[in-house]
C-alpha positions in Angstrom: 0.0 0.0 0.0 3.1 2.7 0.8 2.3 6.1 0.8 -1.0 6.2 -0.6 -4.5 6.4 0.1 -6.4 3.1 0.1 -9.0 2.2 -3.4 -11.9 3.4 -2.5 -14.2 0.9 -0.9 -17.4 2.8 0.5 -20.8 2.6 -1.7 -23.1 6.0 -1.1 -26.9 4.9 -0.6 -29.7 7.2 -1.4 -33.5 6.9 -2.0 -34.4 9.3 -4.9 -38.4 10.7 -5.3 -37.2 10.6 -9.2 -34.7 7.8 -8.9 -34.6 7.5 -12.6 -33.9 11.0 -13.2 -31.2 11.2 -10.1 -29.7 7.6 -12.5 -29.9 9.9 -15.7 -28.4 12.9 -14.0 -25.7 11.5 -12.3 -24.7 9.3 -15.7 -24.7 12.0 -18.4 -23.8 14.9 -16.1 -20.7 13.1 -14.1 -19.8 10.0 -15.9 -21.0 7.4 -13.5 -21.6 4.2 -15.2 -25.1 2.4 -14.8 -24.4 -1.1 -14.0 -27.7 -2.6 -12.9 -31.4 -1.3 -12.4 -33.6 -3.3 -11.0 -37.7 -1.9 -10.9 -41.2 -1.3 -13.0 -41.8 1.7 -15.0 -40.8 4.8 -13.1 -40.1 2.7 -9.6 -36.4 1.6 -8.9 -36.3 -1.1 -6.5 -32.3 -1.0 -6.6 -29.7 0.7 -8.7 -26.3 0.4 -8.7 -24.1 3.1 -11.0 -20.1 2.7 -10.5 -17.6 5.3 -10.0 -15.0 4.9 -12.7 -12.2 5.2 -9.7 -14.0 3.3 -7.2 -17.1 3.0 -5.6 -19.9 4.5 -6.2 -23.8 4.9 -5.4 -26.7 2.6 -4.8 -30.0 4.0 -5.1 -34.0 3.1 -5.2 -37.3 4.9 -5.3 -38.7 6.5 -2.0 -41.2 4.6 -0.9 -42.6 6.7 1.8 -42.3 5.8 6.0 -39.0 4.4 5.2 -36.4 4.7 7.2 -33.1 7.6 6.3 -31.7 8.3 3.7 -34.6 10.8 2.8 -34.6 12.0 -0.7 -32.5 15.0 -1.0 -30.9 14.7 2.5 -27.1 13.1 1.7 -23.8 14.6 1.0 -20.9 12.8 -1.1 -17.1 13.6 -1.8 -16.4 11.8 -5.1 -12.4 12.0 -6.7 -11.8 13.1 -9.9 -9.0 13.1 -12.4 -10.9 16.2 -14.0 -12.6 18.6 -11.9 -12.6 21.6 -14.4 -14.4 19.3 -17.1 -16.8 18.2 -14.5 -17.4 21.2 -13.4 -18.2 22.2 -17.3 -20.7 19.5 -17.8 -22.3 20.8 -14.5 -22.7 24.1 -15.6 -24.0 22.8 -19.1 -26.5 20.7 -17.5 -27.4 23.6 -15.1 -26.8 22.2 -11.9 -27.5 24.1 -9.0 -23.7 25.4 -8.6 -23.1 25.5 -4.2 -19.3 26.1 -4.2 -17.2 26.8 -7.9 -14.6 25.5 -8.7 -11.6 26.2 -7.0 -8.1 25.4 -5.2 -8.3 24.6 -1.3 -5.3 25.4 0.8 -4.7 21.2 1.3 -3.9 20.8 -2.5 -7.6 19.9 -4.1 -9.3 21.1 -7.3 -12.8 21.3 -6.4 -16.4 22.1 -6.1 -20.1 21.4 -5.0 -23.2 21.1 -6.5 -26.9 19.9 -5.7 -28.5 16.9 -7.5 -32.2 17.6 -8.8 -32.9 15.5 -6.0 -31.3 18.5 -3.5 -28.1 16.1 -2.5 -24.8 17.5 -2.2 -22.4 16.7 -4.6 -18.4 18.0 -4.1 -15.8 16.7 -6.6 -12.3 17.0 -6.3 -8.9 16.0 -6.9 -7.9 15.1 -2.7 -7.8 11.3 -2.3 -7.4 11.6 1.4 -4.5 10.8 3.7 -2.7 7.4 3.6 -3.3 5.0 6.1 -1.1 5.7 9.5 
């Protein structure tokens, strides 16, 4: 392993009032790859869309009295090779833009958006700390 962070190895969950929109969003806006979607017409029982680095989200259809995660109520950090062109496809797509794109004082190219679902969304270049 050496000096760097681990792969990552965490899958976000999310239940989505418009789970196939939140799918379509997240693959033609950011690049995540749709691997399986399971569901009838406009319900999504489970949905699984990769991260090309690692990881990446599983999501279904709210239901109702579930229990969290409530639509629109998570927040995910998500690595990038290419900030600025995600941040262009963003814009393009008309994202709600939180924080633009900028550099942090610990070395990451970054910035935030919300999801038409109201989730936060921050991309950036920091692949955390390695392993102590």
């Amino acid at each position: 392993m050496g000096d760097e962070a681990p792969a990552p190895q965490l899958w976000l969950s999310l239940r989505a009032a418009n789970a196939r929109g939140l799918i379509h969003f997240l693959v033609e806006v950011f690049g995540f790859v749709e691997v399986a979607v399971y569901g009838d017409g406009e319900d999504v029982a489970h949905a699984q869309l990769n991260w090309p680095l690692g990881g990446g989200v599983m999501l279904g259809s709210y239901q109702g009295g579930e229990l969290p995660p409530l639509p629109g109520m998570a927040a995910a950090y998500v690595v990038t090779d290419d900030p600025d062109g995600l941040f262009a496809r963003a814009q393009e797509a008309g994202a709600t833009i939180v924080t633009p794109l900028n550099d942090t004082d610990y070395g990451s190219r970054t910035f935030s958006v919300r999801d038409p679902e109201g989730n936060l969304w921050s991309f950036g270049t920091y692949r955390g700390e390695p392993l102590p």
